[in-house]
C-alpha positions in Angstrom: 123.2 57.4 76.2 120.4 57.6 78.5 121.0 59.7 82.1 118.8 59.2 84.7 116.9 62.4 84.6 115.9 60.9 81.3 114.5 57.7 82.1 111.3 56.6 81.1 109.5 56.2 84.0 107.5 53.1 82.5 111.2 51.4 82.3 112.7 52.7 85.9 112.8 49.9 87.8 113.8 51.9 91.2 110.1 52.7 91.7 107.0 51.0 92.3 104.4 50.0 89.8 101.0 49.2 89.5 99.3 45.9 87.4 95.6 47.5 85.7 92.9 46.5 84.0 89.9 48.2 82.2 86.5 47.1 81.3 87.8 45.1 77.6 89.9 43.2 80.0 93.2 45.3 78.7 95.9 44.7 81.5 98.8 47.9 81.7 101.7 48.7 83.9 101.5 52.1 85.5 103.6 53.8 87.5 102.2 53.6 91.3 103.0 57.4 92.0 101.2 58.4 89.0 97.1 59.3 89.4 95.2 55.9 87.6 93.7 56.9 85.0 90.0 57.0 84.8 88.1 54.2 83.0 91.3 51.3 84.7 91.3 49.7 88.4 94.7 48.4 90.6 94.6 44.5 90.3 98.1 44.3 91.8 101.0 46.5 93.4 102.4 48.5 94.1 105.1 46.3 93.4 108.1 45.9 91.7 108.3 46.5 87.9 109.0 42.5 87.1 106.4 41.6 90.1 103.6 43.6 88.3 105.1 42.7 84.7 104.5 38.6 86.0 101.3 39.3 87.7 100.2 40.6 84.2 101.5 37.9 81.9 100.2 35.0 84.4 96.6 37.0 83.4 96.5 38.2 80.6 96.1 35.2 78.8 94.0 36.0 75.8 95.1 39.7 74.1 91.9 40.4 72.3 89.4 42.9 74.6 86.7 41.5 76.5 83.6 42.1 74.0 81.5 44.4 74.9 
């Protein structure tokens, strides 16, 4: 059984996230109090997990990277 000092923080939904993309066109949740890491950009958030989770899937239509 998870506690909540063991939550990942990529599945906690009591903080805020962040919707990202990089150059291939690669979307990601992140965790807004984390640093972004170098090489992605904020396209959305912060916002709530599902709010950044639907801001990606309405997208991210095609999963293969951007070519390049």
């Amino acid at each position: 059984m998870m506690d909540d000092q063991h939550v990942n923080p990529f599945d906690d939904e009591r903080h805020l996230f962040l919707a990202l993309v990089n150059a291939a066109g690669q979307y990601s949740l992140w965790p807004a109090f984390r640093d972004v890491p170098a090489g992605w950009r904020v396209v959305h958030g912060p916002d709530t997990r599902a709010a950044c989770l639907a801001h990606i899937e309405s997208v991210w239509l095609d999963l293969m990277p951007v070519a390049g």
